[in-house]
Backbone as ProteinMPNN parsed JSONL, in Angstrom:
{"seq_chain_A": "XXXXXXXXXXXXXXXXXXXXXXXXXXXXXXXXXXXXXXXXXXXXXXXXXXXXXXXXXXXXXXXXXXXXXXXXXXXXXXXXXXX", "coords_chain_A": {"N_chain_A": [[5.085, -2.582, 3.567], [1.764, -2.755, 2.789], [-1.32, -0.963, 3.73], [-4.576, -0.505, 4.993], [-7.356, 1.319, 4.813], [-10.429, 1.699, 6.026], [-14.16, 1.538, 6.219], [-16.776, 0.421, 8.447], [-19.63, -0.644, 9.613], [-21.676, 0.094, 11.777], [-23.925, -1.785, 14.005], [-25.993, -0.183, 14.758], [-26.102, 1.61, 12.677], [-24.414, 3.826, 12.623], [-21.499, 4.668, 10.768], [-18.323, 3.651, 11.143], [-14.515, 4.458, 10.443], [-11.291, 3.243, 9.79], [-7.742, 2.152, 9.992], [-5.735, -0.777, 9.125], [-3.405, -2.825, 8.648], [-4.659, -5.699, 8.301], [-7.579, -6.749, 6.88], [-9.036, -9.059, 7.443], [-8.552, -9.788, 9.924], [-8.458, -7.379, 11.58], [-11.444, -6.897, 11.606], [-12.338, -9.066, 12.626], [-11.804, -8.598, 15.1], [-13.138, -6.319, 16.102], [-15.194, -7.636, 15.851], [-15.396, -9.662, 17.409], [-13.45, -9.72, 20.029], [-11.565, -7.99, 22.325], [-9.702, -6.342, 21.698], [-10.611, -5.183, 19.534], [-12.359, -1.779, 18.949], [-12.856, 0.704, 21.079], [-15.431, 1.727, 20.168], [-16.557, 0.135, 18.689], [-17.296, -1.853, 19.874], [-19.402, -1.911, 21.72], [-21.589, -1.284, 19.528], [-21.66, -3.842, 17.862], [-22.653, -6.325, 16.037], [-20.216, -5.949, 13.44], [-20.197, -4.751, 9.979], [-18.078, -4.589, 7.368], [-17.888, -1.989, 5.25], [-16.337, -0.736, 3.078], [-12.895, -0.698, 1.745], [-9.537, 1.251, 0.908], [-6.836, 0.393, -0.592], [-3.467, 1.265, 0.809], [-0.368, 2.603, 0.882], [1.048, 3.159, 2.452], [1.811, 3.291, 6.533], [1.888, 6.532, 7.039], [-0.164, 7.643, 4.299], [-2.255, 5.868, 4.861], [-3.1, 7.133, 7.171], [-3.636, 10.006, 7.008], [-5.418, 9.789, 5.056], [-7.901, 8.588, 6.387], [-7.931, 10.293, 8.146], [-9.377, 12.675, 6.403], [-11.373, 11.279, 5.277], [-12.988, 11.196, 8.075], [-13.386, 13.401, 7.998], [-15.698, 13.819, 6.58], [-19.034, 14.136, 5.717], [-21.834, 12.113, 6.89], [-23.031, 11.681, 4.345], [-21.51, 11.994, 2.288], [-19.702, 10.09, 2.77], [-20.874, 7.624, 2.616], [-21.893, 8.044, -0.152], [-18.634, 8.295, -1.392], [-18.676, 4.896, -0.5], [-20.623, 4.201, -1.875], [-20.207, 4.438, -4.562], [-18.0, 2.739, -4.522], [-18.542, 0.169, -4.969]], "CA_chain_A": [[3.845, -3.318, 3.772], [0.339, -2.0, 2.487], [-2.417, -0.613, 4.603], [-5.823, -0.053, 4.284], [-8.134, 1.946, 5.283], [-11.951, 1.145, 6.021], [-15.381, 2.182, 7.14], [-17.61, -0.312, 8.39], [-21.145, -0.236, 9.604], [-22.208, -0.661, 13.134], [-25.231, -2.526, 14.24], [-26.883, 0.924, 15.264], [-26.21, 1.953, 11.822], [-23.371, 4.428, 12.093], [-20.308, 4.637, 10.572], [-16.945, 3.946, 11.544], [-13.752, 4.5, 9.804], [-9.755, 2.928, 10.373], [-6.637, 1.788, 9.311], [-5.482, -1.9, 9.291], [-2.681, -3.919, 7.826], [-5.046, -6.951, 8.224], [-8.95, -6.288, 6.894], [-9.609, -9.641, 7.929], [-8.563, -9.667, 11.206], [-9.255, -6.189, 12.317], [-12.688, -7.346, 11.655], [-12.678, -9.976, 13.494], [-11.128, -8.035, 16.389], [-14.085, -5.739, 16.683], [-16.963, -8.081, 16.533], [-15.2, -10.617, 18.225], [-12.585, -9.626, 20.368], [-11.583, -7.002, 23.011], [-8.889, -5.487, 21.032], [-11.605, -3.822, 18.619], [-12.421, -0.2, 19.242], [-14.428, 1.385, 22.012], [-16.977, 3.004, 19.618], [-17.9, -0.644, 17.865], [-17.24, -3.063, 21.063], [-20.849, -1.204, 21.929], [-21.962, -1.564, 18.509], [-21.431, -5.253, 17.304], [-21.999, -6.607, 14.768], [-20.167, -4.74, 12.338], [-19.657, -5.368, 8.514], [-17.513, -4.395, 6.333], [-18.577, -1.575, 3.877], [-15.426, -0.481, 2.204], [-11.254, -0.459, 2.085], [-9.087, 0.926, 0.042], [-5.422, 0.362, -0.1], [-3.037, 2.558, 0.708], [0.942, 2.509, 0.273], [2.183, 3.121, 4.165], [0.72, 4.055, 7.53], [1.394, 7.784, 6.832], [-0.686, 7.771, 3.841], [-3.185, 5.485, 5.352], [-3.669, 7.939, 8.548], [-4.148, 10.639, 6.278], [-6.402, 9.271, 4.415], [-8.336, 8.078, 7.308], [-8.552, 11.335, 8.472], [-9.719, 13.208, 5.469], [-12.768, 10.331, 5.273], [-13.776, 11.249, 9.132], [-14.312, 14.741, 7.813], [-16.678, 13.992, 5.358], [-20.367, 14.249, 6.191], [-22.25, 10.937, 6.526], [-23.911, 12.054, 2.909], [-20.329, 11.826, 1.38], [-19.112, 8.804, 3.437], [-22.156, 7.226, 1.909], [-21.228, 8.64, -1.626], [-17.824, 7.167, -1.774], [-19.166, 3.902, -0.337], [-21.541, 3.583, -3.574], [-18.979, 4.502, -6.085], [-16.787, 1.548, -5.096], [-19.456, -1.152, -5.647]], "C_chain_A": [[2.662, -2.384, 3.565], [-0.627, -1.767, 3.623], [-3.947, -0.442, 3.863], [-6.74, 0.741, 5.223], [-9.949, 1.473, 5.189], [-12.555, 1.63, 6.285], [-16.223, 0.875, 7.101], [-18.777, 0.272, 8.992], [-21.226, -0.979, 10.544], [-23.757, -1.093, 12.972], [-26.003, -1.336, 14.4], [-27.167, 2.055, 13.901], [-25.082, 3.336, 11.467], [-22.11, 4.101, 11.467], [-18.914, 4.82, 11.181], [-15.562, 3.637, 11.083], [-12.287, 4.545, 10.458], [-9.01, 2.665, 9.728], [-6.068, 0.177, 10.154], [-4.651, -2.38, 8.46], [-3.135, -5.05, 7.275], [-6.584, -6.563, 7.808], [-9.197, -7.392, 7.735], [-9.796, -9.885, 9.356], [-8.879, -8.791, 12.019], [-10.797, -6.274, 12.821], [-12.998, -8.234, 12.36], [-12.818, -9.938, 14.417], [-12.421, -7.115, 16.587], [-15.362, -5.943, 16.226], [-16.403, -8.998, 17.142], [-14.538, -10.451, 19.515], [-12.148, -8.012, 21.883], [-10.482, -5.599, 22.098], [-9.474, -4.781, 20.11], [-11.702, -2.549, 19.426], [-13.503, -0.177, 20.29], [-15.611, 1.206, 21.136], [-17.6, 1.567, 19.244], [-17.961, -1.57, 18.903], [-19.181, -2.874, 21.294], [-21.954, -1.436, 20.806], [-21.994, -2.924, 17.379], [-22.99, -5.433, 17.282], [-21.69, -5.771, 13.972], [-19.786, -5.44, 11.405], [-19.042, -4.119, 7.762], [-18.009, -3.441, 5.236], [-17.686, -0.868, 2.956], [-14.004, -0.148, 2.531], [-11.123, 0.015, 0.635], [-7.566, 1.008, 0.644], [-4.086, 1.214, -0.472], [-1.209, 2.54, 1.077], [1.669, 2.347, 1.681], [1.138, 3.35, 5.202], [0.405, 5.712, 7.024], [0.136, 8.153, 5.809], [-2.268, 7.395, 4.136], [-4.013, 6.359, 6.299], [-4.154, 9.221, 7.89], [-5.541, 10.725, 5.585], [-7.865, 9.302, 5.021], [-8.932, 9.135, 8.263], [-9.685, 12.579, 7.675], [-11.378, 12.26, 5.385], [-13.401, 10.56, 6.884], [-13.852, 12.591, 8.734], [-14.946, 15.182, 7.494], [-17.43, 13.934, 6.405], [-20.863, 12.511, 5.832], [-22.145, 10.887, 5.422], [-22.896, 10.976, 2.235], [-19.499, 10.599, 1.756], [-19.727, 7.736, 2.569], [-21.873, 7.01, 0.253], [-19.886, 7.79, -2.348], [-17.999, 5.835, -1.335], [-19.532, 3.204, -1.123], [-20.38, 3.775, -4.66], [-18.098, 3.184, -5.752], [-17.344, 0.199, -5.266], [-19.78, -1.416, -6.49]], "O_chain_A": [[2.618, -1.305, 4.156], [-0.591, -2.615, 4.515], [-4.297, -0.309, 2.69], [-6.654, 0.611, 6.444], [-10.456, 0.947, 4.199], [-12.115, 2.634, 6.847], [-16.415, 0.269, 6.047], [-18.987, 1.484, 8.95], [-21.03, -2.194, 10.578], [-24.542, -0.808, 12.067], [-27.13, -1.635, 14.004], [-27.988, 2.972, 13.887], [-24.929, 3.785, 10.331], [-21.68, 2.995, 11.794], [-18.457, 5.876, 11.616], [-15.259, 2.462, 11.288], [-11.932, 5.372, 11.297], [-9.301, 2.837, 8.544], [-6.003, 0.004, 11.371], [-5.086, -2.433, 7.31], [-2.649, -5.579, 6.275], [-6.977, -5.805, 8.695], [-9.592, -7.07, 8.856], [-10.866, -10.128, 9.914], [-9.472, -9.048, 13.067], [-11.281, -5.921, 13.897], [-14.141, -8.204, 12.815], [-13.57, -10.685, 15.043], [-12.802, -7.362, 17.731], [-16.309, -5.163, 16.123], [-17.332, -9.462, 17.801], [-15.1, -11.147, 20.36], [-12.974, -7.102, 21.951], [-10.613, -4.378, 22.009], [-8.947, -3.72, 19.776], [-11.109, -2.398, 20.494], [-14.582, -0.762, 20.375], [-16.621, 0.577, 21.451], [-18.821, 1.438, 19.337], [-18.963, -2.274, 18.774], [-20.001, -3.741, 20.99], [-23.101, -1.744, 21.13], [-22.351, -2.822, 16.205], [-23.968, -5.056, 17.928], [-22.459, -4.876, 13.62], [-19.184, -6.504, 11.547], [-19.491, -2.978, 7.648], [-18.554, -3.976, 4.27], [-18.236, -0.35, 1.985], [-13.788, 0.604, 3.481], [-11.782, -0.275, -0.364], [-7.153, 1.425, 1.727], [-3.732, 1.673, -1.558], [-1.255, 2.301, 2.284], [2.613, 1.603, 1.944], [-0.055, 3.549, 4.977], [-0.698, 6.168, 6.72], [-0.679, 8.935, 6.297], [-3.242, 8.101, 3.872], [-5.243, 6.395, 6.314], [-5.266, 9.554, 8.3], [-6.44, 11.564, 5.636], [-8.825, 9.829, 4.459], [-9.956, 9.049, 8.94], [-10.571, 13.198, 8.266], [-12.431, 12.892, 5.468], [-14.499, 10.011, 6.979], [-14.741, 13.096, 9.419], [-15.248, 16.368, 7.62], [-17.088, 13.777, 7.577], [-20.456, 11.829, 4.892], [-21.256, 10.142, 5.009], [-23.08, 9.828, 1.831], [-18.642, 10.183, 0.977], [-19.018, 7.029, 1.854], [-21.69, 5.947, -0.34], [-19.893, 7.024, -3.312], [-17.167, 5.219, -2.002], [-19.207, 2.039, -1.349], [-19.929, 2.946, -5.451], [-17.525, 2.614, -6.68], [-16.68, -0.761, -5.655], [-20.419, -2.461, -6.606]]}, "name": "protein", "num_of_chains": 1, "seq": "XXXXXXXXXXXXXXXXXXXXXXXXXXXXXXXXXXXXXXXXXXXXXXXXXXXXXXXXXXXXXXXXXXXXXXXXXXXXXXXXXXX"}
Protein backbone atom coordinates (compact mmCIF):
# COMPACT_ATOMS: atom_id res chain seq x y z
CA UNK A 1 0.00 0.00 0.00
CA UNK A 2 1.36 3.58 -1.00
CA UNK A 3 2.02 6.43 1.34
CA UNK A 4 2.42 9.87 1.10
CA UNK A 5 3.97 12.31 2.50
CA UNK A 6 2.78 16.06 2.96
CA UNK A 7 3.29 19.56 4.23
CA UNK A 8 0.44 21.62 4.80
CA UNK A 9 -0.01 25.16 5.93
CA UNK A 10 -1.33 26.20 9.24
CA UNK A 11 -3.60 29.09 9.81
CA UNK A 12 -0.61 30.97 11.60
CA UNK A 13 1.26 30.36 8.51
CA UNK A 14 3.77 27.69 9.42
CA UNK A 15 4.54 24.65 8.05
CA UNK A 16 3.85 21.25 8.89
CA UNK A 17 5.00 18.09 7.40
CA UNK A 18 3.60 14.00 7.65
CA UNK A 19 2.95 10.81 6.40
CA UNK A 20 -0.54 9.42 5.52
CA UNK A 21 -1.97 6.48 3.67
CA UNK A 22 -5.15 8.64 3.29
CA UNK A 23 -4.44 12.58 2.08
CA UNK A 24 -7.98 13.02 2.27
CA UNK A 25 -8.72 11.98 5.47
CA UNK A 26 -5.67 12.91 7.36
CA UNK A 27 -6.85 16.25 6.38
CA UNK A 28 -9.83 16.07 7.54
CA UNK A 29 -8.55 14.66 10.84
CA UNK A 30 -6.59 17.77 11.62
CA UNK A 31 -9.00 20.48 10.86
CA UNK A 32 -11.75 18.56 11.93
CA UNK A 33 -11.14 16.02 14.30
CA UNK A 34 -9.17 15.20 17.51
CA UNK A 35 -7.05 12.61 16.00
CA UNK A 36 -5.03 15.43 14.00
CA UNK A 37 -1.73 16.48 15.46
CA UNK A 38 -0.98 18.60 18.49
CA UNK A 39 1.00 21.24 16.51
CA UNK A 40 -2.18 21.92 13.92
CA UNK A 41 -5.24 21.11 16.45
CA UNK A 42 -3.88 24.83 17.67
CA UNK A 43 -3.48 25.91 14.24
CA UNK A 44 -6.73 25.13 12.20
CA UNK A 45 -7.47 25.60 9.41
CA UNK A 46 -4.96 23.89 7.53
CA UNK A 47 -4.62 23.33 3.67
CA UNK A 48 -3.02 21.25 1.83
CA UNK A 49 0.23 22.49 0.10
CA UNK A 50 1.90 19.41 -1.20
CA UNK A 51 2.21 15.25 -1.24
CA UNK A 52 4.18 13.17 -2.85
CA UNK A 53 3.90 9.48 -3.05
CA UNK A 54 5.99 7.25 -1.70
CA UNK A 55 6.30 3.27 -2.06
CA UNK A 56 6.04 2.09 1.89
CA UNK A 57 6.04 3.62 5.35
CA UNK A 58 9.86 3.19 5.58
CA UNK A 59 10.44 5.26 2.63
CA UNK A 60 7.70 7.60 3.51
CA UNK A 61 9.28 8.26 7.19
CA UNK A 62 12.41 8.91 5.62
CA UNK A 63 11.39 11.06 3.44
CA UNK A 64 9.41 12.92 5.93
CA UNK A 65 12.28 13.36 7.83
CA UNK A 66 14.74 14.64 5.35
CA UNK A 67 11.80 17.49 4.41
CA UNK A 68 11.70 18.56 8.36
CA UNK A 69 15.37 19.33 7.90
CA UNK A 70 15.08 21.63 5.30
CA UNK A 71 14.89 25.33 6.10
CA UNK A 72 11.48 26.99 5.59
CA UNK A 73 13.33 28.71 2.32
CA UNK A 74 13.70 25.12 0.85
CA UNK A 75 10.36 23.71 2.14
CA UNK A 76 9.00 26.64 0.23
CA UNK A 77 11.28 25.80 -2.85
CA UNK A 78 10.11 22.30 -3.28
CA UNK A 79 6.51 23.43 -2.69
CA UNK A 80 6.83 25.77 -5.96
CA UNK A 81 8.48 23.26 -8.13
CA UNK A 82 5.52 20.88 -7.83
CA UNK A 83 2.87 23.37 -9.06
Amino acid sequence: MSYFVYILECNDGTLYTGITKDIEKRLDEHNNKDKGAKYTKARRPVKLLYEEKAEDRSVASKREYSIKKLSRVKKLQLINKSL
